[in-house]
C-alpha atoms as one frame of an Amber mdcrd trajectory, in Angstrom:
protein
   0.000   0.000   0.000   1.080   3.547  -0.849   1.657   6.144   1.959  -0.283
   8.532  -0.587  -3.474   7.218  -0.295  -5.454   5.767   2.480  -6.680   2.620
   0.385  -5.302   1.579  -2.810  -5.738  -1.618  -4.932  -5.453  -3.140  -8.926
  -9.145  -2.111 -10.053  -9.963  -5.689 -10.512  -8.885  -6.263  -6.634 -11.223
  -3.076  -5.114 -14.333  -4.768  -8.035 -13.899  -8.422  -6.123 -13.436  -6.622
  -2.353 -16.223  -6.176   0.234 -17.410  -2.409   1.199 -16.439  -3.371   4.857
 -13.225  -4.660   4.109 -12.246  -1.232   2.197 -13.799   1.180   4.767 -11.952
  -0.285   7.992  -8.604  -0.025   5.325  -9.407   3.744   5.015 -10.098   3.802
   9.071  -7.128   2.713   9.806  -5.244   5.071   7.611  -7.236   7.488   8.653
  -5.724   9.753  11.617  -8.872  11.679  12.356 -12.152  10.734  14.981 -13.829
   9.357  12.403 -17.383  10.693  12.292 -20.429   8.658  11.087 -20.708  10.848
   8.249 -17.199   9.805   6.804 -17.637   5.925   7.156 -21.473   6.406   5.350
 -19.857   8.809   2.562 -16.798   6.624   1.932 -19.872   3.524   2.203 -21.375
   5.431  -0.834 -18.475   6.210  -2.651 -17.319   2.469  -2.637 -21.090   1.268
  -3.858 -20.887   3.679  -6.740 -17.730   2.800  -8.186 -18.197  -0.950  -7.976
 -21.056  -0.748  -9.783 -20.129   1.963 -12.052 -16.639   0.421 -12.668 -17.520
  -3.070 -13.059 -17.746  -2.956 -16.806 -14.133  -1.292 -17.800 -11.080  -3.503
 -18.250  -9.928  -4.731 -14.754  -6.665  -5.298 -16.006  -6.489  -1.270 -16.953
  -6.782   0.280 -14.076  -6.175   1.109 -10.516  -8.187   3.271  -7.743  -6.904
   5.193  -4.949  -9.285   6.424  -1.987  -8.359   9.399  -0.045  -5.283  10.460
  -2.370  -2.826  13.252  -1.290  -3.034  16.309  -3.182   0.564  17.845  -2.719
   0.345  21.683  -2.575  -2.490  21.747  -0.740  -2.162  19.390   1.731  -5.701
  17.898   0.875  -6.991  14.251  -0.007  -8.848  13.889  -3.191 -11.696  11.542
  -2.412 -10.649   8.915  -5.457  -8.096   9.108  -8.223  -8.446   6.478 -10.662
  -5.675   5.658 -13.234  -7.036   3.484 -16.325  -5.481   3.176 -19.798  -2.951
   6.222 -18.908  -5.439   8.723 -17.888  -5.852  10.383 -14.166  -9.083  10.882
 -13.493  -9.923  12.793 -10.088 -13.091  12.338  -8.883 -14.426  14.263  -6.267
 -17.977  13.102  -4.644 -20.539  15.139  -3.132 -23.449  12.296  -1.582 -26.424
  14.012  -1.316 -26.201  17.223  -3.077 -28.570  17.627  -5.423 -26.453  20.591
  -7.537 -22.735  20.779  -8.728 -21.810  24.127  -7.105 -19.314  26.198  -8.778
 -16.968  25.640  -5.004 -17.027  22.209  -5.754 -15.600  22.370  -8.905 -13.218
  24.741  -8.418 -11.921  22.280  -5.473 -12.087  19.530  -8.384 -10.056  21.603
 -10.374  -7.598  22.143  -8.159  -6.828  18.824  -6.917  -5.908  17.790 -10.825
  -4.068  21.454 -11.957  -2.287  20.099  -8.317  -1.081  16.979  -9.273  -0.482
  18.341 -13.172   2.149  20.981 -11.562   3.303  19.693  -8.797   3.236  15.621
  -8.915   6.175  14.032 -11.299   4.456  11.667 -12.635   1.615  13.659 -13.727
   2.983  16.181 -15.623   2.958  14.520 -18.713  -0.839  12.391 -18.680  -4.279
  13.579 -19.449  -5.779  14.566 -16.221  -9.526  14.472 -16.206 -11.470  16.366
 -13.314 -15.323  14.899 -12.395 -17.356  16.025  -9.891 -20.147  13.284  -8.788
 -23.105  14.839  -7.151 -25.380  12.176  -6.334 -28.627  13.754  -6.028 -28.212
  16.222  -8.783 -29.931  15.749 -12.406 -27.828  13.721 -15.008 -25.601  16.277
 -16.836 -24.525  16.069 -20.447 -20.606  16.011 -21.223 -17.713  16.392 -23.581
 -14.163  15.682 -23.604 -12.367  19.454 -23.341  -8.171  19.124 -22.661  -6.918
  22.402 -22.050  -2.737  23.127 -23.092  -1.760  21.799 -20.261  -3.724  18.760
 -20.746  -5.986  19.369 -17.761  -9.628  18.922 -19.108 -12.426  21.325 -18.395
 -14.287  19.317 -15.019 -16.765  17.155 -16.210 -20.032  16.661 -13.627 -22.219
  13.013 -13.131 -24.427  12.061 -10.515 -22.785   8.837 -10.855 -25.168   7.137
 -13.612 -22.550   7.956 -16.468 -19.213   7.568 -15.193 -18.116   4.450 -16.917
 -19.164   5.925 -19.982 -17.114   9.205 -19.310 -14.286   6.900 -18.256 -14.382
   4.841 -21.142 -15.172   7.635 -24.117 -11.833   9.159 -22.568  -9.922   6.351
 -22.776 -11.152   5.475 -26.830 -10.782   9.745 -27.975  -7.592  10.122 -25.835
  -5.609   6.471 -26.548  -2.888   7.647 -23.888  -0.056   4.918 -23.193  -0.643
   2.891 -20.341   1.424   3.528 -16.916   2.716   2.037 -13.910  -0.007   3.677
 -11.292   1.957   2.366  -8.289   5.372   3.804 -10.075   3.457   6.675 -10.899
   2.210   7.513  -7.260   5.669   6.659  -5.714   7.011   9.352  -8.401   8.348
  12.726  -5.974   6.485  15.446  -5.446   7.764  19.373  -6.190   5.160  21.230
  -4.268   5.020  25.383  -4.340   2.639  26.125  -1.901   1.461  29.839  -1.492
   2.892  30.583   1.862  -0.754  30.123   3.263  -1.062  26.876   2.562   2.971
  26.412   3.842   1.803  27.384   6.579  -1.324  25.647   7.218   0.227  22.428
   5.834   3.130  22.780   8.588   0.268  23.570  11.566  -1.008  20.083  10.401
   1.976  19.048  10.990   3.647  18.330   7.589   7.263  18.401   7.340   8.350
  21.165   5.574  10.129  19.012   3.045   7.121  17.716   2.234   5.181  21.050
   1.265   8.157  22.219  -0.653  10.586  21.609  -3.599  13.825  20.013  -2.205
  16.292  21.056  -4.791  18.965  19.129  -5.508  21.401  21.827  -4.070  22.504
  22.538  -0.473  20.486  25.134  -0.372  17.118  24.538   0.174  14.604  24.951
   3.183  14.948  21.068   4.890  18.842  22.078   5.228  18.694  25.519   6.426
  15.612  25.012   8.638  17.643  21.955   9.928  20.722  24.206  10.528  18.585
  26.769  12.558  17.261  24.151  14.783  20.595  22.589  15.442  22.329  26.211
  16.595  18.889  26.618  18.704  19.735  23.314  20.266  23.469  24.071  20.642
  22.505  27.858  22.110  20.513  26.394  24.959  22.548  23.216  25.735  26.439
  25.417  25.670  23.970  28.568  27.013  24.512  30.809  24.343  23.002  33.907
  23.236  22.907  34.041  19.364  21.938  36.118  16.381  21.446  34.011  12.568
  20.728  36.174   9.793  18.723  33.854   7.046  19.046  35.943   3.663  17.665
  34.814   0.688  16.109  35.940  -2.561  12.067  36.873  -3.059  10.038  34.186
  -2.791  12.763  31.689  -2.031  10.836  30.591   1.207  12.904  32.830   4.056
   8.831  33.295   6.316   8.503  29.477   5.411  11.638  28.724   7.408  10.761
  30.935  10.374   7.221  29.597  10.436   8.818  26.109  10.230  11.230  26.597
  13.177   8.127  28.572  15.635   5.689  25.540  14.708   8.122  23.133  15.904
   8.553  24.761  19.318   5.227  25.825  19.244   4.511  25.083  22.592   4.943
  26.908  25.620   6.298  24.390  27.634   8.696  23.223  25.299  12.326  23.977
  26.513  13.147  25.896  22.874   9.916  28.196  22.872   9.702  30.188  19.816
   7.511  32.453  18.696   7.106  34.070  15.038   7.083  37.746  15.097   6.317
  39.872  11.911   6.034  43.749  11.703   4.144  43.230   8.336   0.330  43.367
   9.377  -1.675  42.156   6.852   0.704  38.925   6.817  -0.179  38.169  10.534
  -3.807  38.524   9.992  -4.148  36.738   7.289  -2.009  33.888   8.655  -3.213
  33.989  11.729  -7.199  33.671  10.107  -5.765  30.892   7.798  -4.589  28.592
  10.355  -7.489  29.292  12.929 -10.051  28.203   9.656  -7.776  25.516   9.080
  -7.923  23.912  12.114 -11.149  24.315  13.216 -11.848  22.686  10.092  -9.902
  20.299  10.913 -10.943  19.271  14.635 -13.926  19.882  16.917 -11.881  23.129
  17.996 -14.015  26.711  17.378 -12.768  29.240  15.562 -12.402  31.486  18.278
 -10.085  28.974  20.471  -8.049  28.215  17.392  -7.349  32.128  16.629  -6.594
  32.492  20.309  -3.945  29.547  19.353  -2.707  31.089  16.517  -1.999  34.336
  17.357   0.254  33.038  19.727   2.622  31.093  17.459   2.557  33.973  14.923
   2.543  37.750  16.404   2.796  40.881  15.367   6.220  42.293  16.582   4.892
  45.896  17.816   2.434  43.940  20.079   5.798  41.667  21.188   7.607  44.912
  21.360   5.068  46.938  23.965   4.900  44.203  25.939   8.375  43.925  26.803
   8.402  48.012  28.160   7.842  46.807  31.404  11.403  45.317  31.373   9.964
  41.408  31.974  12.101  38.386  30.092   9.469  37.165  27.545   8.809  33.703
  27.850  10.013  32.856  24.422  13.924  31.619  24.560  13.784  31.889  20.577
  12.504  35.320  18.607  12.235  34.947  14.507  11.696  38.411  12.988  10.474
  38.269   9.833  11.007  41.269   7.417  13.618  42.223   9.896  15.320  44.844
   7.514  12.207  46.346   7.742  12.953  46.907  11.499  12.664  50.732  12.604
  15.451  53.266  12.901  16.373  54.924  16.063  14.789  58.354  14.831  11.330
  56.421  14.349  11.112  54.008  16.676  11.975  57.039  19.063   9.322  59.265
  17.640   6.751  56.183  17.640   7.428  54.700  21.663   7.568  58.622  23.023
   4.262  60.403  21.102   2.215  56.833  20.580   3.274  54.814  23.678   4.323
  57.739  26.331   7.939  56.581  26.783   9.894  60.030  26.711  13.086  59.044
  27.224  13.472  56.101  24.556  15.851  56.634  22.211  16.564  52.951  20.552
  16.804  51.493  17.170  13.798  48.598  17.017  16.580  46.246  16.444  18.498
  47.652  19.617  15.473  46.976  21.776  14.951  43.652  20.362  18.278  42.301
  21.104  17.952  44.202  24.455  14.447  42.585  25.321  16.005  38.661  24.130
  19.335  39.601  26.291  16.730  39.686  29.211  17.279  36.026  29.249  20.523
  34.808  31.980  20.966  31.490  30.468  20.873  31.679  26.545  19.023  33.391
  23.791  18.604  33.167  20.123  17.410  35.324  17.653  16.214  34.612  13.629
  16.312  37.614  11.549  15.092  37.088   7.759  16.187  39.361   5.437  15.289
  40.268   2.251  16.938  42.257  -0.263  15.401  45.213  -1.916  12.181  45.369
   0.054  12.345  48.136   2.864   8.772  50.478   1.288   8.373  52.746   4.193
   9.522  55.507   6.398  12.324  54.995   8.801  13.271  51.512   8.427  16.632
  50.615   9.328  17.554  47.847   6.750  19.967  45.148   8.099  22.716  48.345
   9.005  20.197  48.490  12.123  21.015  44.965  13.723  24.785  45.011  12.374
  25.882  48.217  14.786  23.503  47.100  17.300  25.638  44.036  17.623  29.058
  45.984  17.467  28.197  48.585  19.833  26.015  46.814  22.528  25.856  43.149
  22.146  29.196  42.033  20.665  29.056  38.897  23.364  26.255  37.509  20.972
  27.583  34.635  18.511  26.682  35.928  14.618  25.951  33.414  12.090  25.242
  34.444   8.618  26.192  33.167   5.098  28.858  35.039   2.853  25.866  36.614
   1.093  24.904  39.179   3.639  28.065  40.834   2.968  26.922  42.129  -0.504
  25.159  45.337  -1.513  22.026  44.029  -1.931  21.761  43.340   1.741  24.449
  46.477   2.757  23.576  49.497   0.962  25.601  51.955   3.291  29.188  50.428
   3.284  28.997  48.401   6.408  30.018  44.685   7.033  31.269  41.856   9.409
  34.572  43.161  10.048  33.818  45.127  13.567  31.622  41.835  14.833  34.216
  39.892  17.131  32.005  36.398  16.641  30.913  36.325  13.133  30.102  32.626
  11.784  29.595  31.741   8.272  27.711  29.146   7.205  26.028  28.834   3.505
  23.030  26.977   4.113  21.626  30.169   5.604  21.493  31.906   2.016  18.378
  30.590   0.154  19.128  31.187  -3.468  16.299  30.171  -5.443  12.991  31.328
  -5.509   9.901  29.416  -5.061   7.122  31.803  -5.808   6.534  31.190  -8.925
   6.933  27.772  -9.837   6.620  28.494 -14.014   9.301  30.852 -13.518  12.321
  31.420 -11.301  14.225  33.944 -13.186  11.699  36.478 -12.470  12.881  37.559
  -9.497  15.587  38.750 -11.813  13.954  39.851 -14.666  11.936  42.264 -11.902
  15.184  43.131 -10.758  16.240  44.204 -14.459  12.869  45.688 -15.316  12.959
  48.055 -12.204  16.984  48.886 -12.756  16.100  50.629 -16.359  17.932  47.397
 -18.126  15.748  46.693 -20.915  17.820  44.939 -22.902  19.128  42.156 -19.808
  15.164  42.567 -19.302  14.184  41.396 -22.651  16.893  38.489 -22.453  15.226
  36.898 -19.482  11.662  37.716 -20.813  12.183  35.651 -23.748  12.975  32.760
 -21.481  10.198  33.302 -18.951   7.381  33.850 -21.674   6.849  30.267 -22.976
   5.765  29.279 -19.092   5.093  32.562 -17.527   2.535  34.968 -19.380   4.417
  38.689 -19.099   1.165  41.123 -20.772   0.885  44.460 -20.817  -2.389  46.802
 -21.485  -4.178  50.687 -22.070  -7.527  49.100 -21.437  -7.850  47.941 -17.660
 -11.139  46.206 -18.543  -9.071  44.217 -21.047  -6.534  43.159 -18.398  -9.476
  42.307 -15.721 -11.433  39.645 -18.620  -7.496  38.004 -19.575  -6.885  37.446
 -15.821 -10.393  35.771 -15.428  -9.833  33.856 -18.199  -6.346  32.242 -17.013
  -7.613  31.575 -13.493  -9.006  27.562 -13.245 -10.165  25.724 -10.104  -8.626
  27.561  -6.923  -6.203  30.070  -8.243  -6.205  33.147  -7.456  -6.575  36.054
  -8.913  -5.900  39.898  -7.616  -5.486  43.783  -8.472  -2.450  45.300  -7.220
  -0.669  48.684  -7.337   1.708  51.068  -5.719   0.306  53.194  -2.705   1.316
  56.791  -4.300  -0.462  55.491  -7.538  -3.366  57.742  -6.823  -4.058  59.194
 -10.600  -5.187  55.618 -11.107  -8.230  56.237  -9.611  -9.502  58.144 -13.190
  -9.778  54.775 -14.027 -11.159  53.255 -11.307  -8.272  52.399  -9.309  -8.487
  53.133  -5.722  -5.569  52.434  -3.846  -6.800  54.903  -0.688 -10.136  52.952
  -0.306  -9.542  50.655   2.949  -8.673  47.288   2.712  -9.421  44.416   4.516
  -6.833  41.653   3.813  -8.453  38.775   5.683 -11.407  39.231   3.340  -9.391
  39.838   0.159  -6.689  37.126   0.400  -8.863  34.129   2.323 -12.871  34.457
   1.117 -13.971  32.757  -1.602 -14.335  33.264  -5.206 -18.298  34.634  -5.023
 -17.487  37.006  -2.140 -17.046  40.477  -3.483 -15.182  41.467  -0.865 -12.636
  38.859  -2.201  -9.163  39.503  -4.574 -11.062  37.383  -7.054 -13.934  39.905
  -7.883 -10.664  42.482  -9.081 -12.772  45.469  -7.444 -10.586  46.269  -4.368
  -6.857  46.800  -5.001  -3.927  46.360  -2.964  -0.970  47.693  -2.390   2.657
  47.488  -1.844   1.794  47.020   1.829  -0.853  44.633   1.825   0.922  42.144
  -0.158   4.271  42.321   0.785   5.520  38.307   1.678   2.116  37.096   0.581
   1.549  36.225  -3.064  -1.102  35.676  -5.701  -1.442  33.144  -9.111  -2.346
  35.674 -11.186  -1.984  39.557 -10.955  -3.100  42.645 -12.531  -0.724  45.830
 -11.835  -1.780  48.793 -12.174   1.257  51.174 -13.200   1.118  54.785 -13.034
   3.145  57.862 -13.099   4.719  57.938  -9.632   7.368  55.751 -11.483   7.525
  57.011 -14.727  10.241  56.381 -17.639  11.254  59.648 -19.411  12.777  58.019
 -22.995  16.304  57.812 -21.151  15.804  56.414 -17.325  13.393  56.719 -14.529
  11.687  59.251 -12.477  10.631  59.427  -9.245   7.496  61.232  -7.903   4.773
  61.178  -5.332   1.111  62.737  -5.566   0.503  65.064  -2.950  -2.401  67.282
  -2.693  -3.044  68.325  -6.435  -0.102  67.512  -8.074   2.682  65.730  -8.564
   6.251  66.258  -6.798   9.647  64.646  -7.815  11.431  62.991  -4.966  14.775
  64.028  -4.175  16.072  61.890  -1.171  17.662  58.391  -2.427  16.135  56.825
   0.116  12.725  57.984  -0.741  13.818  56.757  -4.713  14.892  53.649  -3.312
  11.308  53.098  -1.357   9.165  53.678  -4.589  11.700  51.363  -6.244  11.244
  48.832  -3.822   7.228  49.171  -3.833   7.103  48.247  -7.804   9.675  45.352
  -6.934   7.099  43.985  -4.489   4.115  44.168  -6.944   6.222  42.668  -9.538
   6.934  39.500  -7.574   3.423  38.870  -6.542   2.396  36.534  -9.196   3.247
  32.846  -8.953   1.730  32.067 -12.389   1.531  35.461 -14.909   0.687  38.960
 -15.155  -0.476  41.703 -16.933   0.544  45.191 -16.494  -2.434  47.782 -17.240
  -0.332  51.481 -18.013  -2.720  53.988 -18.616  -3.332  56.161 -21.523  -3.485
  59.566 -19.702  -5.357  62.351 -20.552  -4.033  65.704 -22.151  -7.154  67.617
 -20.183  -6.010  66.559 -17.198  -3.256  68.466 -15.684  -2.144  65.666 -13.509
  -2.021  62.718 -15.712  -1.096  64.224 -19.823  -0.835  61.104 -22.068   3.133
  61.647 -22.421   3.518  60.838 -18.321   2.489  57.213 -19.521   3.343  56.875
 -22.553   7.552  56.130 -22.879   7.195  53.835 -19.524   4.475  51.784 -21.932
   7.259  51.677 -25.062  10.519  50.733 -22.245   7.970  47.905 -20.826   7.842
  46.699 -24.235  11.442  46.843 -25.268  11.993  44.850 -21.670   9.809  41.648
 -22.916   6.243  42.669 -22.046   3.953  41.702 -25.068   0.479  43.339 -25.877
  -2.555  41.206 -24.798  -3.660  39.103 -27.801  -7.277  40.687 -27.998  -5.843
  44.370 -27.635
């Protein structure tokens, strides 16, 4: 038996096998308090397919109950291979319609296995959805590219006519099915479902790709939890600086390493601490839905949960004015070159918190509040290169002279990578740090965002650096997997993204907080934003990313990520014909920015909406118009001709 699936047998085995004997196979597998509802579905399911089945080929197939769908972290309820063909059959007993829910949870159990299983990627994967109260449903045989069909519904009357009209139109060569469910799994989960999947206890090799390189998240998050080990047993207090590229996992690590000393009475306590709001809520909701979903807990009890294993650091922060040792022996700061400066943090803890005489650096206090601790310490600080979007934050220059001036008996460990200017952009480095430790596995180097495409992070990189032509290279690469479009007409963009979105991808608006001109064309990036709603509700909630009416910004999406994305590009970044300039809206009109650091902030913001998408984008630039002061067609026009000399190709219905 496979460790995939909770039952699994040669289809002429499961036609000759009792119902009882398969249900107490899927009991045992099963690691759940089985409700009666279960054992009567899976009851059901069984009768249906044994009677449906029992004229196809026994020889030709094979059936798996209860089969795990990688990326999500799901079980689809039968997967049955016959004559080379995976089809995925979801059942519904007793409903009486196919809801549009249900098929998009059909739909993404086979896209699923398409990207993300080996031995999929090259079979015809056919998607049905068995409602057995609902009418009898009439059907054709529609393979997209990819050679995922459009979902086919039954009530269960026709499905060995489906199965076999498949088999005689698609003549597919026969396979191995236990070969081809053994066959490894490459999972890119959306850092939701990371870390829902790891709350559930997955191993985080499991819910991620483990490249064949030393540098991927089992070894580093392996690394981490060794030093945390050797900090408390040689009492230790120690700072590790994970770096890594967008997307290349860096808050999957650091959720990994807090949900395996989740608990308070563990001796290595950690706790997951973010500055980035709309992450923590929206992680925080995630997991509390997941798991009251998945036990008898409420929702309430499980947020209550939550937000303890994943906290927002300002709330961490103000607890710790009272000078008390937090009960955590192990802090992980996410974003942590996002950290306040002194001059912020300052102006924040004395007007917003009544502490006049503060006068830290966030990262100064931080260290300060884990050096509470007599015994040992250890500290996590992600960083990510390029990303600091708002006032007064310190970047990783912050931690560095916090450490030299203040803390230099803390141990530093940190790969050779933090030492270039991507990470430094003000001439510091290791050389003043008396305990500096390198070790490589704490640089993650390849990005997992988007699994069509992992050059984007670079092509971004190019596209926001005014290097069209190392743009274009990369774009020409990236554009047979990962759709790079660009628009004038926003209701254009809005129909392509709905058309590229199948099952349970996602789909979302995005652009840059100072892109208020964009709201001539419908645009509102000041309208407030819930991201709980937008990121986790469902497709038919308005309120949701999917309905492309609310947009987000820079802020709201910053570590989280989408499938598909529209941005939204206006003139706060606009090319001129030779390079890029940098303004902000204020009042009535437009104003250049002068500081660097304010250039480098805007740059940053695009960066972010640029990486969002795991799956293709399309940019929407507007046309402008000359009878409007604040947005004249020649603001817009050069940055749409550079976007197209950097690999950006019109929309095919423009």
């Amino acid at each position: 038996m496979t460790n995939r699936a909770f039952y699994d047998a040669a289809l002429s085995d499961f036609l000759q096998s009792t119902s009882d004997n398969i249900i107490g196979k899927l009991a045992s597998s099963h690691t759940q308090q089985l409700q009666h509802e279960q054992t009567g579905a899976w009851a059901a399911q069984v009768q249906i397919l044994q009677q449906a089945l029992s004229g196809l080929t026994p020889r030709d197939g094979h059936l798996f109950f209860e089969f795990l769908i990688p990326r999500m972290g799901r079980r689809a309820d039968a997967v049955l291979i016959y004559q080379g063909i995976i089809f995925v059959i979801e059942f519904k007993v007793g409903s009486s319609n196919y809801h549009s829910a249900d098929l998009r949870q059909t739909v993404g159990y086979a896209l699923d296995l398409k990207n993300f299983h080996r031995g999929s990627h090259s079979l015809p994967i056919v998607p049905i959805l068995l409602a057995t109260k609902a009418e009898k449903s009439a059907w054709e045989l529609n393979l997209d590219k990819d050679g995922v069909a459009k979902p086919i519904v039954d009530n269960g009357q026709q499905i060995a006519d489906i199965i076999m009209q498949c088999a005689v139109k698609l003549q597919a060569n026969q396979v191995d099915a236990i070969e081809w469910s053994n066959s490894g799994y490459l999972p890119t989960p959306t850092i939701v479902e990371a870390a829902q999947a790891l709350y559930a206890n997955h191993a985080v090799e499991d819910i991620a790709r483990n490249e064949a390189d030393t540098q991927n998240l089992g070894v580093t998050s392996d690394e981490l939890l060794e030093l945390i080990h050797q900090a408390r047993v040689n009492k230790q207090k120690i700072i590790c600086f994970v770096t890594g590229v967008p997307g290349a996992g860096k808050t999957l690590v650091g959720l990994n390493i807090a949900n395996t000393h989740s608990n308070p009475k563990d001796n290595e306590y950690s706790v997951f601490l973010s500055g980035n709001g709309p992450l923590v809520s929206v992680l925080q909701e995630a997991l509390a839905m997941d798991k009251s979903s998945r036990t008898n807990m409420s929702k309430a009890a499980a947020r209550r949960e939550t937000s303890q294993f994943i906290q927002n650091i300002h709330r961490f922060r103000d607890e710790a004015l009272d000078g008390s040792v937090p009960p955590e022996n192990v802090a992980i700061f996410d974003e942590a070159q996002r950290a306040w400066n002194a001059e912020q943090t300052s102006k924040f803890m004395q007007t917003k918190r009544n502490q006049p005489d503060f006068n830290q650096s966030e990262p100064e206090f931080l260290i300060e509040v884990m050096d509470r601790h007599e015994a040992w310490a250890v500290i996590i600080a992600l960083i990510g290169g390029g990303q600091e979007i708002n006032t007064g934050e310190a970047g990783l220059a912050g931690w560095l002279s916090a450490l030299e001036h203040d803390y230099s008996h803390w141990q530093v460990y940190c790969s050779t990578e933090l030492l270039k200017g991507e990470y430094i952009s003000d001439g510091l480095s290791l050389e003043n740090l008396q305990n500096a430790n390198k070790l490589p596995s704490l640089h993650l180097a390849t990005s997992m965002r988007s699994f069509r495409a992992e050059k984007l992070s670079s092509f971004v990189h190019h596209v926001i650096a005014g290097e069209c032509s190392k743009a274009a290279e990369l774009a020409a690469e990236l554009q047979a997997q990962y759709p790079l479009y660009l628009t004038r007409d926003l209701t254009k963009a809005k129909q392509w993204l709905k058309q590229q979105s199948r099952g349970l991808e996602s789909i979302g608006m995005l652009a840059s907080s100072n892109g208020i001109r964009l709201k001539a064309e419908g645009i509102f990036v000041k309208n407030k934003f819930d991201p709980v709603s937008w990121f986790l509700h469902p497709h038919d909630d308005i309120r949701s990313c999917h309905f492309l009416e609310d947009v987000a910004t820079e802020f709201d999406v910053q570590g989280l990520e989408l499938d598909w994305c529209l941005v939204g590009w206006d003139a706060d970044y606009r090319y001129n014909d030779q390079q890029f300039e940098h303004w902000r809206f204020k009042g009535t009109q437009w104003q250049k920015r002068n500081k660097e650091q304010d250039k480098r902030y805007l740059e940053n913001a695009y960066r972010v909406l640029l990486t969002r998408a795991r799956q293709g984008m399309v940019i929407f630039v507007p046309e402008g118009n000359d009878g409007d002061p604040t947005r004249p067609c020649h603001y817009y026009q050069h940055t749409y001709q550079y976007l197209l000399q950097c690999g950006f190709q019109t929309l095919p219905f423009d």
